[in-house]
N, C-alpha and C positions, 0 to 999 in steps of 0.2 A: 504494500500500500504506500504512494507519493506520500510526502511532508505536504501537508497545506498552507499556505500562506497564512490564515486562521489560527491555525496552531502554533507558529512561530509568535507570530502578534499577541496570543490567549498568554504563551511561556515570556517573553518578553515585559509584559504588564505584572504579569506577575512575580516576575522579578523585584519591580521596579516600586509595586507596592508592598511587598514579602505580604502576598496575602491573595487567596484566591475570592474570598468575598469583596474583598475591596478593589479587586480586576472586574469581578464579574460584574459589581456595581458601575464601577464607571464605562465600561462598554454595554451595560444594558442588554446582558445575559443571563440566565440562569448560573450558581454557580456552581451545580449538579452537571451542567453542559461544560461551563470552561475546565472543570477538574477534568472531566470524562478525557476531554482531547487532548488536554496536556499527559494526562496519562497514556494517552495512543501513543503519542509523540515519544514518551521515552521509550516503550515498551518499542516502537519502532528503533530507535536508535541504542538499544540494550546499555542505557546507561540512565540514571535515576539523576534529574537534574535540580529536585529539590525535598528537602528536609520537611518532613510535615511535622508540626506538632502544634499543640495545642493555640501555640501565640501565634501560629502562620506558615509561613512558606519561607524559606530562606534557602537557597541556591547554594548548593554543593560547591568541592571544587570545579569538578567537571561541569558543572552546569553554568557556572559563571564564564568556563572559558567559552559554551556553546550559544551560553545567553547572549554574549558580545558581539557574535557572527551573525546571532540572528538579528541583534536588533542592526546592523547593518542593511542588511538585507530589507529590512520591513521599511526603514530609510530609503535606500534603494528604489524599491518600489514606489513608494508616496511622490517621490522626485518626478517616476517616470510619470505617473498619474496628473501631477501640478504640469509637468512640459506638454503633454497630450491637452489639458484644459486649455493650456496656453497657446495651444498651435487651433483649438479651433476657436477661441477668442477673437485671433488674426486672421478672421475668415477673407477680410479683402485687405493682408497683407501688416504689414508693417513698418514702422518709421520712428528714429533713434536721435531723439532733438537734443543738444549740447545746451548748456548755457552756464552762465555763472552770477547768475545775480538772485538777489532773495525770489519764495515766490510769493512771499506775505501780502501781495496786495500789487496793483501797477499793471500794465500794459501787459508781462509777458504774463502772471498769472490770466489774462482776460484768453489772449490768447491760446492757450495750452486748452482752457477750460471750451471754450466753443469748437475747438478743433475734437476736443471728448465727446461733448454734446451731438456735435455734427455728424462723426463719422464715427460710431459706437463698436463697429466690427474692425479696424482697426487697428490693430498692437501697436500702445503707443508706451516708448520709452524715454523716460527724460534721465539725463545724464549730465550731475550738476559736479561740476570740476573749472579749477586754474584755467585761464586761456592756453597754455602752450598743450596743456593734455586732451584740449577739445582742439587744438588742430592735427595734433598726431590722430585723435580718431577719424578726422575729416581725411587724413592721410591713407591712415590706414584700412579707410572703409567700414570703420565699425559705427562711425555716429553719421547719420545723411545730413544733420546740415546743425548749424551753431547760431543763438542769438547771444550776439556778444557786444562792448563797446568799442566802435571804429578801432581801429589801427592793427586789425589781425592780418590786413594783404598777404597774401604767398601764393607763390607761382604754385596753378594749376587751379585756383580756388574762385569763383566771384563773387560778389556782393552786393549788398540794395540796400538803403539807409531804410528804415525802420522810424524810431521816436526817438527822444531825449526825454531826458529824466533830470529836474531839479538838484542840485546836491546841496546836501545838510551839513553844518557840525552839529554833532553830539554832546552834550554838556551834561556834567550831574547841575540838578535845578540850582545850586547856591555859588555857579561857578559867574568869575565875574563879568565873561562875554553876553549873558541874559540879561544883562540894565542896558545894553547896546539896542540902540533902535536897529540897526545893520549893521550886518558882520562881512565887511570884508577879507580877503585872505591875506591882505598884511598883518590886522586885527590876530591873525593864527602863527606868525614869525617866532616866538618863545613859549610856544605850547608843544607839549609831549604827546605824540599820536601814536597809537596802536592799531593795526591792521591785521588780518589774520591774514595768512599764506598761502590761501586756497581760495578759492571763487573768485570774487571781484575783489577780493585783498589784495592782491597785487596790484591792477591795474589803478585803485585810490592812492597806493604807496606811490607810485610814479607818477600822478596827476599830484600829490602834496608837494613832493621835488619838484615838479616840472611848474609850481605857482610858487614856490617860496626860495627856492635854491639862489641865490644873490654872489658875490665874488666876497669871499672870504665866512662866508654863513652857508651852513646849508641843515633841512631844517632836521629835528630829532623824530625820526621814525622808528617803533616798533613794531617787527612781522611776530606774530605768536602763530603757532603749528594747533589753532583751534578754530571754533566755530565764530560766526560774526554775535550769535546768543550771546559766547561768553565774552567777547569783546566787550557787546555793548554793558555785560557788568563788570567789566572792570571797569570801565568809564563811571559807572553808579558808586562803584567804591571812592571815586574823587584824586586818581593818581592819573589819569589820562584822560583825552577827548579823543578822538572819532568822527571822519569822515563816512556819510551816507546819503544813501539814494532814496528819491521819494518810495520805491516800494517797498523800504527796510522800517515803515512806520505802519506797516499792517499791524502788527503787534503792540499793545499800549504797554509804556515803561514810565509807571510814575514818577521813577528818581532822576527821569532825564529829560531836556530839553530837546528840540530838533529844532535849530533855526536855522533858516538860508541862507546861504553863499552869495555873495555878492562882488562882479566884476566892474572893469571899469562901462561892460555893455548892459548890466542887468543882473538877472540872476543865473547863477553860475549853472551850467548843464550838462552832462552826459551824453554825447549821440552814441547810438545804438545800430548795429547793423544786423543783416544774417549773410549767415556765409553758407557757401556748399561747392563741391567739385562739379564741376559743369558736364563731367560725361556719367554724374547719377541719373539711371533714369527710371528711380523708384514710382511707381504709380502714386502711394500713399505720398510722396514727399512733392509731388505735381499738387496732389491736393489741399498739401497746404501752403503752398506759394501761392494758389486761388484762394484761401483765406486770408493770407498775408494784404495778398491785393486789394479785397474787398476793404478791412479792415484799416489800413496802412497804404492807400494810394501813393506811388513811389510820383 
């Protein structure tokens, strides 16, 4: 008689709870039924894979090293089960968007979300990473196309302007640039900034230099190897501020201010593009370059 997959999954659980009533409980079995097959199961494998007594089920030696294979295996399976959902999910295909900026709120969130709405068969992947990792994927053909801020050009790739986005500083409420009617970025010249190193942390750390860097000054940036969440509280703890985008205020942070940048044009802004390799000729990625369009007339 075959091993059942059943029965691996019945020995597995009840490993895992040393108890066959407390297996059969949370699968919603008899536990007259889950003993019965775990006992098949050894009686087939002529090795006894758990200790019964009174307090429960507790797994031999031999049964712990058999336990481990199985629960591989019931892993295993689940896996193939989730890729098989996943493959008829994407019944008209698939499409592997890049980007790097929050989605708390703002243009791309709108767009990701209509593009779900619209085209619900679809497999849609968003792949949120640094700009230089979301061109090795445009490179490499694992992401079809990146919404990113201007200046990713590279041979092989085109582009279409998109929107611009406001920029912020970040202040804890009691810091002294919030009695300022306007914050300009000379206003930011001896202030300590922090950036994280991933997403759009970079590209803020090189727009701070690239607005305050002067001949014999240039200003004090910190990249941290974390999220922009924890940026923005170190900035609440009162040892730094923080450059952001209007999307990064979907989230309410009562210990901080968000006020705008200001140039000698107006208020300070972010353009935005998308990028893609021009010989993709994904259907799904056709589709949303017509949303793009509709949405974002170039």
């Amino acid at each position: 008689m075959p091993i059942e997959v059943r029965q691996l999954r019945y020995a597995v659980l009840t490993a895992d709870t040393q108890s066959f009533s407390r297996a059969a409980a949370t699968l919603n079995v008899k536990q007259s039924t889950l003993s019965r097959r775990v006992l098949a199961l050894e009686q087939r494998l002529g090795v006894k894979l758990f200790e019964r007594t009174t307090r429960g089920a507790e797994p031999t030696e031999n049964g712990r090293v058999f336990i481990e294979q199985a629960r591989r295996i019931v892993t295993d399976l689940d896996n193939l089960q989730t890729t098989a959902r996943n493959v008829s999910y994407g019944l008209q295909g698939r499409i592997a968007v890049g980007y790097c900026s929050p989605l708390a709120s703002g243009n791309l969130k709108l767009a990701f979300s209509d593009y779900l709405t619209r085209f619900p068969d679809v497999q849609f992947d968003g792949i949120e990473a640094a700009p230089e990792k979301l061109l090795h994927g445009l490179q490499s053909r694992t992401i079809d196309v990146v919404v990113a801020p201007i200046g990713l050009e590279e041979a092989g790739l085109k582009s279409r302007p998109l929107w611009s986005e406001k920029l912020f500083v970040v202040v804890e409420v009691g810091n002294r640039l919030v009695a300022q009617e306007r914050i300009y970025w000379q206003d930011l010249r001896r202030e300590v900034f922090v950036v994280p190193n991933n997403g759009i942390g970079p590209i803020l750390g090189n727009l701070i230099s690239a607005r305050l860097t002067e001949q014999a000054y240039r200003p004090a940036i910190i990249q941290q190897d974390t999220s922009l969440e924890s940026v923005l509280s170190m900035v609440a703890a009162k040892r730094f501020i923080t450059i952001a985008t209007e999307a990064s205020q979907g989230v309410a942070w009562p210990d901080l201010q968000f006020r705008e940048i200001y140039d000698s044009s107006g208020p300070a802004r972010l353009e935005y593009a998308l990028y893609w390799r021009g010989d993709n000729d994904n259907p799904a990625l056709h589709r949303f370059f017509k949303l793009i369009e509709e949405r974002y007339p170039g």
